[in-house]
C-alpha positions, 0 to 999 in steps of 0.5 A: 168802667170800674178801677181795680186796684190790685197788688201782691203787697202785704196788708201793711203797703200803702204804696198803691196805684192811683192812676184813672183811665183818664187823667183830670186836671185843675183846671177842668176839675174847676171848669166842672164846677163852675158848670155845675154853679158852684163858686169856686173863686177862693179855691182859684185864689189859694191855688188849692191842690187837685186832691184837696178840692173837694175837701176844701169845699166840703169843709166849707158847707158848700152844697155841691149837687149830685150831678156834679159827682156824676159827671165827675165819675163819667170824666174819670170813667169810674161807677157812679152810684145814685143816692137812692141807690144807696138808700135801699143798700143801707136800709138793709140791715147786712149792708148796713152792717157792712158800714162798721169795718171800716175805722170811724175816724177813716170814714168821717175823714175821707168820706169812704163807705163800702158798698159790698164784699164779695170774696176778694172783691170789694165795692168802695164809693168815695166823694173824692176819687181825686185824693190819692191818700182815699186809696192809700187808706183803703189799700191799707186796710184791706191789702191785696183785695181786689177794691172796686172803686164807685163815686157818690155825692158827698150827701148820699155818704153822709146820709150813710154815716148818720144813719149808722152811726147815730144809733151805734154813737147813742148806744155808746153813749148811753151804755159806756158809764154803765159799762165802766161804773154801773153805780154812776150810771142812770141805768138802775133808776129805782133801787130795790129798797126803794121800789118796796117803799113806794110799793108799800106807800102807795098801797096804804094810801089805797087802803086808807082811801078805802077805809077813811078817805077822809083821814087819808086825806088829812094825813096826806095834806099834813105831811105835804104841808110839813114837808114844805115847811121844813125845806123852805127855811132851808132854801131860804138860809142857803140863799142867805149864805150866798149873798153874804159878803163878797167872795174871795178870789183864788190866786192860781200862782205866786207871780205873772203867768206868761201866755204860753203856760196858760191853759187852753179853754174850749168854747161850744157856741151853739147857734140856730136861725141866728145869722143877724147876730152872728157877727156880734158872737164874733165881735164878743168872742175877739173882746174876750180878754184871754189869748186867742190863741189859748181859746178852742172856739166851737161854733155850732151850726146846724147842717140845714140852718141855710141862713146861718151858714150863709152868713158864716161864708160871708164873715169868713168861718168858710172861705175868705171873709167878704164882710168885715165885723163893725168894731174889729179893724181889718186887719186884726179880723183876718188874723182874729179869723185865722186864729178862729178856724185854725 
């Protein structure tokens, strides 16, 4: 049975009824899971609100199995849509177009895509028909419509969003320096000077090799030769230059800088099939002497780097920390963490 949201509001309400044929609470949300194996202990421990469980999960890369969407969507009697279904809907390309109405920031966030558009109707899949501010936002956008909700695995949804906005964050990406500055961009490889010299070069290399192969040759193995000639002393003196004398140091300020008036720096730290050193990323990054509340840590890990992201769960970067780091005492490690994943 499907929820209809409807509301003679105008398109600025988002006030809206969030109410499900039948209620769920905590409790059998989290009973849910332990059926379905997912560990739920931290989220028992930080007495994690009912709307925010899911998120709280899926923030933690916890893989939570498509079976357990489909008994949630049976609970809260609402459609359930299978991921191969929404496969075939997004290998269209009018439905996958359909993907790109919506604010990017509001999909990534609540993990919402829309399934159809009929007339008033539309069909909305969500991963978290728990969280109330999913429908807030959606009432938002599409104000009086009449908004048919389904449940999805959190997978399928995302299985949607990269496919679509892989190719439309490529295409930004590869045409917005074009677009703003064409001088500064990539886009025009060869000018047209250039292309008729190369032209023009290449062409009397052919006819010379026609001619005289033999001169051509002796020509060519000349300039190459004068050529490596010239730019060796130069890289030669520029290698000098740089290990002459000690460098000077620039001082930023006349007196003491305080730490609240220091610049935020942020660290991307790229990880892959790394998890047996790991804990020593973490145990560089506590050493670094700057404020740790002054650095923006990014560590990047790869969705399917199973490994990895097993060990990140075990050192704390999701969820509380069951493995301390050697070197980094206790106590300053868990506040080192919260400083870390803030």
């Amino acid at each position: 049975m499907e929820q209809h949201l409807t509301s003679e509001v105008p398109a600025y309400a988002a006030i809206i009824d969030t109410s499900t044929k039948k209620n769920l609470d905590r409790e059998s949300l989290i009973q849910l899971l332990r059926r379905h194996k997912v560990r739920t202990s931290f989220i028992e421990k930080t007495e994690t609100n009912i709307e925010d469980i899911i998120s709280v999960l899926r923030k933690a890369k916890t893989n939570l199995p498509h079976t357990f969407f489909k008994d949630l969507a049976s609970k809260m009697e609402l459609p359930y849509i299978k991921h191969q279904r929404i496969r075939e809907l997004y290998q269209e390309k009018k439905n996958s177009e359909l993907l790109t109405i919506l604010p990017y920031p509001i999909i990534v966030k609540y993990k919402i895509i829309p399934i159809s558009i009929k007339g008033t109707n539309i069909e909305l899949a969500v991963d978290n028909p728990l969280d109330p501010r999913v429908l807030v936002a959606a009432k938002y956008l599409f104000g009086t419509r009449i908004i048919n909700l389904n449940v999805a695995s959190t997978k399928s949804i995302e299985w949607a969003i990269d496919k679509i906005y892989n190719k439309i964050h490529k295409d930004k990406a590869m045409l917005d320096l074009y677009n703003r500055s064409p001088d500064q961009s990539a886009y025009r490889v060869v000018y047209p000077k250039q292309k008729y010299l190369i032209i023009a070069a290449i062409s009397t290399i052919i006819v010379g090799s026609v001619i005289s192969p033999l001169i051509t040759l002796i020509v060519l193995f000349s300039f190459v030769s004068f050529v490596y000639f010239i730019v060796n002393p130069v890289k030669i003196y520029v290698s000098f230059r740089g290990f002459r004398g000690a460098r000077t140091s620039t001082s930023i300020s006349d007196g003491r800088v305080s730490d609240k008036d220091l610049p935020t720096y942020t660290i991307l730290i790229p990880v892959f099939h790394e998890a047996e050193v790991l804990a020593q990323i973490l145990r560089n990054i506590y050493r670094i002497n700057y404020p740790k509340e002054k650095l923006d840590i990014k560590i990047l890990m790869e969705e399917k780097d199973e490994e990895t992201i097993a060990e990140a769960k075990l050192l704390g970067l999701f969820g509380s920390a069951k493995k301390f780091v050697e070197g980094i005492p206790k106590k300053e490690y868990i506040d080192f963490l919260n400083v870390l994943i803030q």
